[in-house]
C-alpha positions in Angstrom: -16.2 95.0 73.8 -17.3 91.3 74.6 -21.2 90.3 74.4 -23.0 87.2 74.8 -22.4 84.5 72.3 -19.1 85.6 71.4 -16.7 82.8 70.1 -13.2 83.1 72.4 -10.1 81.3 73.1 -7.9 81.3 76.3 -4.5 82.4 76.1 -3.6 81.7 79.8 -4.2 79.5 82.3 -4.6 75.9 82.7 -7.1 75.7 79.7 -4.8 77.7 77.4 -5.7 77.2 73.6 -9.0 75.8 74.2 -12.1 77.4 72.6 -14.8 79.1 75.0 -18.3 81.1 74.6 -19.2 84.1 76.7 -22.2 83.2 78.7 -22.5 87.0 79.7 -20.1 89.6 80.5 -19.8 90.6 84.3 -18.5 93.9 85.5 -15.7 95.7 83.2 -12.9 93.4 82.6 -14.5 89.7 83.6 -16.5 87.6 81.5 -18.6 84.1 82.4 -17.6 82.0 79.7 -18.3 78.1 79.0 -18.0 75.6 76.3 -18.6 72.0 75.0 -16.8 69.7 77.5 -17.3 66.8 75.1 -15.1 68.5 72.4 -12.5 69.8 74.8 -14.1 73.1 75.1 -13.3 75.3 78.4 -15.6 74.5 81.6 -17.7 77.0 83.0 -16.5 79.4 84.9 -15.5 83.5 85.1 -12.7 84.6 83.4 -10.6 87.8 82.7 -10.9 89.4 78.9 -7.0 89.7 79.0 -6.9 86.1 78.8 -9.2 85.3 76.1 -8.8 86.2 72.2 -12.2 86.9 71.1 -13.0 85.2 67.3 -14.7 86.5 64.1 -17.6 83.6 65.2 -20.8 84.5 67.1 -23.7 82.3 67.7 -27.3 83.1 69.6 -27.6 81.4 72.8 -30.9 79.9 74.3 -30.4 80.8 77.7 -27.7 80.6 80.3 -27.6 77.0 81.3 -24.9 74.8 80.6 -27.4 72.6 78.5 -28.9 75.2 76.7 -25.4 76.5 75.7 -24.2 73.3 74.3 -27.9 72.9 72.3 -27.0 76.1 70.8 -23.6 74.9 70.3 -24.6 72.0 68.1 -27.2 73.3 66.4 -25.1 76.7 64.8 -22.8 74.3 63.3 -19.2 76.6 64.8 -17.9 73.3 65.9 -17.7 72.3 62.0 -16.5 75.4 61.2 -13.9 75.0 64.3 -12.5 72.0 63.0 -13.3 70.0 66.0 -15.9 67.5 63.9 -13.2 66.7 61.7 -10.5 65.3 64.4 -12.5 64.6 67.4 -10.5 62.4 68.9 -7.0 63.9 68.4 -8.3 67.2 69.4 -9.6 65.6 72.6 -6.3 64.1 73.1 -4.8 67.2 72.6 -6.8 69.1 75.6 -7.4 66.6 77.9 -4.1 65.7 79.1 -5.4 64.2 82.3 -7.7 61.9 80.6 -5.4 60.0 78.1 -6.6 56.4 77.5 -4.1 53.9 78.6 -3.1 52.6 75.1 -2.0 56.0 74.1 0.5 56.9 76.9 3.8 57.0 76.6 5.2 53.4 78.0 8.6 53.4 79.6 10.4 50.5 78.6 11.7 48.8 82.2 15.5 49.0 81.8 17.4 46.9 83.9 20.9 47.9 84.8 23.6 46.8 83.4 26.6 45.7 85.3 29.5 48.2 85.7 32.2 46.0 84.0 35.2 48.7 85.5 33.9 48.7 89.5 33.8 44.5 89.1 37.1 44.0 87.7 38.3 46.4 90.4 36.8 44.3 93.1 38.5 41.3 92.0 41.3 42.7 91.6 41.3 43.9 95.2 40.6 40.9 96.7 43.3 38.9 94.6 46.1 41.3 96.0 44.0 40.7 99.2 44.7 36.9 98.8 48.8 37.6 97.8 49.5 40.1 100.6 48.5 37.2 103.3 51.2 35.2 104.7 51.3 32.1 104.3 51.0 30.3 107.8 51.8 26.4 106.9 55.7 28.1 105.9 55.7 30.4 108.9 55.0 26.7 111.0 57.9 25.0 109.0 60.4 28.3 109.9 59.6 28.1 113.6 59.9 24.6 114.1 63.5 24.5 112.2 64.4 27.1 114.7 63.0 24.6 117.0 64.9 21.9 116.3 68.3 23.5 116.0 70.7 22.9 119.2 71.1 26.0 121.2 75.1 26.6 121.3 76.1 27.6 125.2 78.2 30.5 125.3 81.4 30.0 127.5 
């Protein structure tokens, strides 16, 4: 069964892999648990067992507050034995996806596009048979006056 003090990590939910305390256990399957923030801990909050995988490690808590809780998270020396001393900042990186500094996300080059070589050759092509198909009117001129200028024949 979980007690007070117990060492846990969640295995579902939005804070999935982090590591958590039980503050107390509530009624049958539910648990108030909290953490560290600062060492991308879980928040405080109530939580069910089924979510959490409760750890070999168990420290004494002070009290209930969120203070006293991370006093007697410092002082036990878990987070050493964690591994979140060694890393800090990787392992803050890690859990705190919404709060990535600016120099360590992922920068999308600007890509400009790049003409389509096919769909331009195909336009001028168009407009060059475009150009071919049109009559040209300075002969169509010369055709009619030559007609013009004939002599009609009068038929007897």
């Amino acid at each position: 069964m979980v007690e007070a003090g117990q060492i846990c990590r969640k295995i579902a939910g939005r804070e999935k892999g982090r590591y958590c305390i039980i503050v107390k256990p509530l009624d049958g399957s539910f648990a108030e648990i909290s953490g560290a923030i600062k060492y991308g801990m879980c928040s405080r909050k109530r939580c069910n067992v089924k979510h959490l995988i409760i750890t070999k490690y168990k420290i004494p808590l002070k009290g209930e507050k969120q203070e006293d809780i991370e006093k007697s998270i410092s002082e036990s020396g878990i987070l050493k034995r964690l591994g979140f001393l060694k890393d800090k900042k990787r392992f803050k990186l890690l859990f705190n996806k919404a709060k990535k500094p600016k120099s360590l996300k992922k920068e999308t080059p600007k890509t400009t596009k790049k003409p389509d070589v096919k769909s331009k050759i195909e336009e001028i092509s168009k407009t060059t048979k475009k150009l071919e198909t049109k009559p040209n009117t300075s002969s169509l001129q010369t055709k009619k006056e030559n007609i013009k200028e004939k002599p009609k024949t009068e038929i007897k």
